[in-house]
N, C-alpha and C positions, 0 to 999 in steps of 0.2 A: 430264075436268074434275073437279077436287076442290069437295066440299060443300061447307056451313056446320060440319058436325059435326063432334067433335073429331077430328081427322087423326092417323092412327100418325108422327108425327113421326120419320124415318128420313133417312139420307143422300138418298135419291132424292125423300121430300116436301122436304126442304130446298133443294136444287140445283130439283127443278122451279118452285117458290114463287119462289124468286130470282131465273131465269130467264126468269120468266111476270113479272115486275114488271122486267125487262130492268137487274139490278142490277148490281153486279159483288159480290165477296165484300168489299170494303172499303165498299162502297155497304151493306150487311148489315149487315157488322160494327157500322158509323158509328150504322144504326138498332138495334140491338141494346143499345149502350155494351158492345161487347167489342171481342178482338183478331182482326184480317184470319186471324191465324194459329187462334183457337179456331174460327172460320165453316172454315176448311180442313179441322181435322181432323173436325169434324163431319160435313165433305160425305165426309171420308176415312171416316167407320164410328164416329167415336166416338161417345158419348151424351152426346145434346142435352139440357143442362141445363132442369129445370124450368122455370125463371124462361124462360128464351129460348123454350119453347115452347108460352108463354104469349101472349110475345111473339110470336111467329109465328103464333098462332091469329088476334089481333087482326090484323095485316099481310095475312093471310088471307081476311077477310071484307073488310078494305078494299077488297085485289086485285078481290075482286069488284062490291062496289057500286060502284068510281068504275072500270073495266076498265082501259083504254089511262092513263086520265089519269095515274094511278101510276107510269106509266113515266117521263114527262116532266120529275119532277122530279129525280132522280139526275142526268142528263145534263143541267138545266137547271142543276144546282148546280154539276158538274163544268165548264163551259162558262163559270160565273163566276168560278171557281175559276180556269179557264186566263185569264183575256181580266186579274183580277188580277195573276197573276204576270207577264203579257206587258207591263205596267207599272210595273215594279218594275227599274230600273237596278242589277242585281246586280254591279257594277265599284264602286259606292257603296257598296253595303250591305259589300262586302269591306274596302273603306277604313276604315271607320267599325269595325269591327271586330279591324281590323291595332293 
């Protein structure tokens, strides 16, 4: 289990952080305001910008005081995310755009 204290922020605290809040790297990304792709190479080795591993200490200490709850929202957003597009008559949207 990771502390409260400031974390060596590395490819494997990053991917574990993300993992333990059941995110995906676009679900990161989104809470970040960066790119799917800057969350990749970070889990790939590169260095994690200050600013984000600030960002990460706060997401951090959340993880912990609310545990499980943290999870639920990524997939409760992605969930609204689908059941909108499953609403959305895409034969229209192409018309209106032809």
């Amino acid at each position: 289990m990771i502390d409260n204290h400031s974390v060596n922020w590395n490819k494997e605290a990053l991917k574990n952080l993300r993992l333990r809040l059941g995110w995906s790297r676009s679900d990161l990304a989104r809470r970040l305001h960066c790119s799917y792709d800057l969350v990749e190479s970070w889990e790939s080795g590169a260095d994690i910008e200050s600013r984000a591993k600030s960002e990460l200490q706060v997401l951090l200490v959340q993880a912990q005081a609310l545990g499980d709850e943290v999870k639920s929202l990524p997939a409760a957003e992605n969930e609204c995310e689908r059941k909108a597009l499953e609403q959305i008559d895409f034969s229209k949207v192409k018309l209106d755009l032809e």
